[in-house]
N, C-alpha and C positions, 0 to 999 in steps of 0.2 A: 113272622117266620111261618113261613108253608108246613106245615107235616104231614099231608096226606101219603099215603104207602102205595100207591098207585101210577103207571106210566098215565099223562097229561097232556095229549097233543095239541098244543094251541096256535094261531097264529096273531100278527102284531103289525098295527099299523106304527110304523116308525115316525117319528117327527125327530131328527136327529138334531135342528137349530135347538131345537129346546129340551134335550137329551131326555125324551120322554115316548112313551110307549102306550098304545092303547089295545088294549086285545079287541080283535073281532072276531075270533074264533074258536069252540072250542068243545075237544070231542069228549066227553065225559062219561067212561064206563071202568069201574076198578078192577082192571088189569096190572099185577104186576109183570114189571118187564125193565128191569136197572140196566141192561146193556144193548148194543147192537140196535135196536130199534129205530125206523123213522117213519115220518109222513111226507109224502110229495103231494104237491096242488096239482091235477091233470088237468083241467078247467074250471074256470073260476065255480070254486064250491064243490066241487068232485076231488077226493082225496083218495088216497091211499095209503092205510096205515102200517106198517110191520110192526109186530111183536113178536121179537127174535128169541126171547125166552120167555113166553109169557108163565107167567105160575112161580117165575120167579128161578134164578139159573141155580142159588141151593139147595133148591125145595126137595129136587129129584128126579121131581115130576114138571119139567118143565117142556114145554109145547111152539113150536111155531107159530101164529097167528098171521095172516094177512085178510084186512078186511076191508072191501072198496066200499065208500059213503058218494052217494047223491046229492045234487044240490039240497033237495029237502031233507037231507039227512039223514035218510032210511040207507040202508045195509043194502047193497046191492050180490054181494057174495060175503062168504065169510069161511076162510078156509084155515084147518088145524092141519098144526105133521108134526109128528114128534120130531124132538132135535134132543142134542147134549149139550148144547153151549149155543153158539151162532151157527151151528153148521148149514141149516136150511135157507133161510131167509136173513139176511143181511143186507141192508140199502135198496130195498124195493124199488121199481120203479116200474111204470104200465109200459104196455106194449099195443101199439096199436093195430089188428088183424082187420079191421071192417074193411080196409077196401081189398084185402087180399080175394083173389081170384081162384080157381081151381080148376 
């Protein structure tokens, strides 16, 4: 049985003949965040995590998170907002500006 108190973004190579699972991935820092939250793969090894309540959504004090990882796994941003529930950040997803023009 798991008990760690913390949101766990992992990802899983599937073998579905043999109803089995291996993790390859997995982003490990104790954030609470029990709702609303996810991670999208933008390129293989580049993530994007939401924590839509992180701190946890009884606490009080709970925070928006969104934080983009690198293939090497360093934090390329990391940005707070306050929220009350999911109001901020809900089902993240990147946006891509590089070839925009001006």
């Amino acid at each position: 049985m798991n008990s760690r108190k913390y949101a766990a973004p992992r990802k899983y190579s599937l073998f579905l003949a043999n109803d089995a699972a291996n993790e390859i991935y997995s982003y490990n820092r104790p954030i609470v965040s029990e709702i609303c939250s996810s991670v999208y793969e933008d390129a293989p090894d580049n993530y994007l995590v939401d924590y839509s309540v992180a701190g946890g959504f009884m606490s009080g004090n709970a925070f928006a998170e969104i934080v983009g990882l690198q293939s090497n796994g360093k934090r390329a941003f990391d940005y707070k907002y306050r929220t009350n529930f999911c109001d901020e950040v809900f089902n993240a997803f990147p946006i891509h500006l590089e070839n925009v023009s001006y």
